[in-house]
C-alpha positions in Angstrom: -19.0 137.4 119.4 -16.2 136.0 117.0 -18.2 134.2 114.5 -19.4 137.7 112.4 -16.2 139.7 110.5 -15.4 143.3 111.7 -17.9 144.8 108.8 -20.9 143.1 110.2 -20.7 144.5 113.7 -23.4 146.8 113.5 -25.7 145.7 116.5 -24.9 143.7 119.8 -26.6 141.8 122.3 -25.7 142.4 126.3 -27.2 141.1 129.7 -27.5 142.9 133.0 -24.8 141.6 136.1 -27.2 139.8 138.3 -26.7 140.2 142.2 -25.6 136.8 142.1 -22.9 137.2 140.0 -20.6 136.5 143.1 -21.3 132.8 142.4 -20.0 132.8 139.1 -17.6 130.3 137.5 -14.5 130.7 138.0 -11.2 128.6 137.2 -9.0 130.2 134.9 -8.3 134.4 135.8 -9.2 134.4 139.5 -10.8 132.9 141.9 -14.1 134.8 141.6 -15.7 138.0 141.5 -16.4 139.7 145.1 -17.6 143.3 143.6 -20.7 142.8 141.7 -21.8 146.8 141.7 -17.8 147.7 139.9 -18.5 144.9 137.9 -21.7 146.4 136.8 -20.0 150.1 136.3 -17.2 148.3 134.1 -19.8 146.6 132.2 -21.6 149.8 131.8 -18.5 151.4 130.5 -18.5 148.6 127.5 -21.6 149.4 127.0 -21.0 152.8 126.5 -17.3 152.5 124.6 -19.4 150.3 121.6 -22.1 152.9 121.9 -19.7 155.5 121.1 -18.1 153.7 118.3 -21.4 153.5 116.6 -22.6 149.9 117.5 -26.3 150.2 118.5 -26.7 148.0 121.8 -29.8 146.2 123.2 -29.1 144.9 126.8 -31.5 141.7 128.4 -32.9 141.5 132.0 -30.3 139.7 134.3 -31.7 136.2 135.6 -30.6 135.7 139.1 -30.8 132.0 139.1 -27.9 132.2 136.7 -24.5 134.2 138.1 -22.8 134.2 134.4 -25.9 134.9 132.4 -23.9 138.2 131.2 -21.7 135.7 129.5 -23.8 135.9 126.4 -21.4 135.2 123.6 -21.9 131.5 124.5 -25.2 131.2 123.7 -25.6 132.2 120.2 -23.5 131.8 116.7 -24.4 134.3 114.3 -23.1 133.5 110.8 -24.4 135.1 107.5 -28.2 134.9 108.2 -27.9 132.1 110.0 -28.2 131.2 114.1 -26.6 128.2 115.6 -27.9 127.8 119.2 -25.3 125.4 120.7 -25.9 123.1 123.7 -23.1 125.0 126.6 -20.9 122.9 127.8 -21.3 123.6 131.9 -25.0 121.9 132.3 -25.7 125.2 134.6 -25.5 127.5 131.9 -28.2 125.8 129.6 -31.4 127.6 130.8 -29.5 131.2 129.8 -30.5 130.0 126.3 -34.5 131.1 125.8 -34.1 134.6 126.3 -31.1 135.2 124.1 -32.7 133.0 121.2 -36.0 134.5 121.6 -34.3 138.1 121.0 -32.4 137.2 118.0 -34.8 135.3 116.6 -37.0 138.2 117.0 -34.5 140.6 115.4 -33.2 138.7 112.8 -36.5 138.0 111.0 -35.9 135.6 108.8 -33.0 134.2 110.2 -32.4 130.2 109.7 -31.9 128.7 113.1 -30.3 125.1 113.6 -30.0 123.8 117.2 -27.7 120.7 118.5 -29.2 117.5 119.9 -27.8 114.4 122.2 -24.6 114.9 123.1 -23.4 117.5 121.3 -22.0 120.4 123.0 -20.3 123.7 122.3 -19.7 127.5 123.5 -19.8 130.2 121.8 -16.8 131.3 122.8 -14.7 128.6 121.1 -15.0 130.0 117.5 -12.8 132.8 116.0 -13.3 133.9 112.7 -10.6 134.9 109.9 -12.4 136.6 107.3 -13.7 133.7 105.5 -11.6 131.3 107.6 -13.4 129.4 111.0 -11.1 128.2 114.2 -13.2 125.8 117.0 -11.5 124.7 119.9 -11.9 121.6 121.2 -12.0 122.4 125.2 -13.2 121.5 128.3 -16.8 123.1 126.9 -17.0 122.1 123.0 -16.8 118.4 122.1 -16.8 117.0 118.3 -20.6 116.3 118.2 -20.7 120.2 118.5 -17.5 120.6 116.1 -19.9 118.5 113.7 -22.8 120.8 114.1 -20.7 124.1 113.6 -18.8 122.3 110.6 -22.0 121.5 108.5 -23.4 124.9 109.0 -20.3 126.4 107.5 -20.3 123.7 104.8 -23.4 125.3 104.0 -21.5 128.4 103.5 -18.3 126.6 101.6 -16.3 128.3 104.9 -13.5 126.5 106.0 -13.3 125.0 109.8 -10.1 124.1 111.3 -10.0 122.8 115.0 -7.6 123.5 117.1 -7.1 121.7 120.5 -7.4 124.2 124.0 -4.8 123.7 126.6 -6.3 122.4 129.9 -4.9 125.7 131.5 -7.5 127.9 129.5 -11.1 128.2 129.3 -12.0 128.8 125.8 -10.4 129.9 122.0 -11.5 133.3 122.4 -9.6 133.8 126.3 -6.5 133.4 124.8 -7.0 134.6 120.7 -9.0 137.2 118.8 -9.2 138.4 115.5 -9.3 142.2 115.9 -9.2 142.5 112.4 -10.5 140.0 109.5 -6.7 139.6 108.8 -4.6 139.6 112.2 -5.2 136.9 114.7 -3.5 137.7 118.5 -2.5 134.5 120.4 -0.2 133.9 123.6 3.1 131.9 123.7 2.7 129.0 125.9 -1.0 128.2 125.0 -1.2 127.8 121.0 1.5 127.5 118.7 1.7 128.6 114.3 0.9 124.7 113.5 -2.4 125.3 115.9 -3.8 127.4 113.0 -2.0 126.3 110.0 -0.9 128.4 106.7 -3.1 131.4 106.8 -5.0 133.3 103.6 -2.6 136.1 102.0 -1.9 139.2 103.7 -3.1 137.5 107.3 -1.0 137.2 110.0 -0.4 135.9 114.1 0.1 138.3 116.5 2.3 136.3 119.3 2.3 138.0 122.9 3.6 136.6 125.5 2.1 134.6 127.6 1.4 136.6 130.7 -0.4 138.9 128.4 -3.1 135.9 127.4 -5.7 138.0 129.1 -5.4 140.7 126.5 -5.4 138.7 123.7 -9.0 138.9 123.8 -9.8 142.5 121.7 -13.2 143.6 120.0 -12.4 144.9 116.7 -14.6 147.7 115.4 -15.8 148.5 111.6 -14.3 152.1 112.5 -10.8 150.7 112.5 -10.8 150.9 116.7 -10.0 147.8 119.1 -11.1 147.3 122.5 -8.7 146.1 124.7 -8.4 145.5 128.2 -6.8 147.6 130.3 -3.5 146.7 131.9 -1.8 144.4 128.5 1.2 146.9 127.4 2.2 144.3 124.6 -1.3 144.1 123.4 -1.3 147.8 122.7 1.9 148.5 121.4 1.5 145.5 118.5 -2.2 147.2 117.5 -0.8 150.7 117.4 2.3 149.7 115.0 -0.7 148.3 112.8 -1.9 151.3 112.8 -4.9 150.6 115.0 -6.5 152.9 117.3 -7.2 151.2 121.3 -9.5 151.7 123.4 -9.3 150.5 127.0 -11.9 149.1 129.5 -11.1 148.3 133.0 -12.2 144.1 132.5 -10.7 143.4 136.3 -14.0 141.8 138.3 -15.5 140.5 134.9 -11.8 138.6 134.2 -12.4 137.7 138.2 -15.6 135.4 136.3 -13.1 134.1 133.6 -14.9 136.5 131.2 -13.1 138.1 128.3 -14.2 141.2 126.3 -16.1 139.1 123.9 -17.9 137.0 125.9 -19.8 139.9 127.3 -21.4 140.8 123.6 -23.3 139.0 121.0 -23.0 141.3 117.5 -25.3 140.5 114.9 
């Protein structure tokens, strides 16, 4: 989940692989996930590498009437005390919804919860956050009624929401940019460009990779001062380590064969 900064990662959300995880979608990183036991042993090793960095993890039944429920970061926007439970943009991904809100509604007490209505859509996994500073793509999943719903919760806040348009040739903001620190933004030449997110706050800055490292650009970053990172993205690693960041790697090959992405896999609240 991008919408919390790196200080407020303290608990996150998972969901089981289901068995039918086979019949995920699939358009952007491969053509589909065949392995659904490795891709239960890779998500098991997330699991564990946020364990071990001190992030206290709760992990939801799988639903086998839905092959990308693990793809929780869609479902849920945590901002502040606040939950936005966006409409998904893929109509077979709706009725993954209940049991995620039901969770987080039941371990956030208190939390204010605003929903979308008529056509409004969005996934989670089009909003990056910048310290105080939002990005929402507009993409294939997120349409401006749901840019409208995001923006007047942040109004709310006085946070700041720029939109920046997602190439047909990727999926969402966060499977080609991440904030892996509430001041550095990674992003891939050939999908986004410095105008896409405009004169950043003081001491921020973009990452640029090239573009056949767009996969990696997708990084958890930790309140310990560690990054995840996928395994395999050289560039990725080298740019974090001259920032003085410590990596650690997961093996993300059959969930990238579902067009998932290191974040979409967690919900941190």
């Amino acid at each position: 989940m991008a919408s919390v900064r790196v200080d407020q990662k303290k608990r996150a959300l998972v969901r089981s692989v289901p068995s039918s995880f086979t019949n995920a979608l699939a358009r952007f990183f491969g053509q589909g996930p065949t392995d659904v036991e490795l891709a239960r042993q890779q998500q098991q090793a997330y699991i564990q590498a946020l364990v071990d960095n001190g992030i206290e993890v709760h992990c939801l039944a799988a639903d086998e009437n839905h092959p990308d429920c693990m793809f929780v970061e869609d479902q849920a926007v945590v901002i502040d005390g606040h939950m936005l439970l966006p409409t998904p943009g893929h109509p077979s991904r709706v009725a993954e919804q209940p049991p995620i809100a039901e969770y987080l509604m039941e371990a956030l007490k208190g939390v204010q919860t605003c929903t979308m209505g008529g056509e409004a859509r969005m996934d989670g996994g089009d909003i990056i956050r910048l310290g105080d500073l939002f990005f929402v793509g507009r993409s294939s999943r997120t349409n401006d009624l749901g840019i409208a719903s995001l923006r007047s919760l942040l109004d709310f806040f006085g946070y700041e929401l720029r939109v920046i348009n997602i190439p047909d040739h990727a999926l969402h903001l966060t499977s080609i940019s991440s904030t892996p620190t509430d001041s550095i933004i990674l992003a891939p030449e050939g999908y986004l460009s410095p105008s896409d997110f405009g004169e950043l706050p003081e001491g921020c800055e973009i990452v640029w990779l090239p573009g056949e490292e767009v996969y990696g650009c997708n990084t958890i970053g930790l309140p310990n001062g560690k990054v995840l990172i996928a395994k395999g993205y050289p560039g990725v690693e080298r740019e974090l380590h001259a920032r003085g960041l410590e990596t650690v790697e997961i093996d993300m090959s059959e969930i990238r064969a579902a067009d998932g992405s290191l974040t979409c896999c967690s919900i941190f609240y």
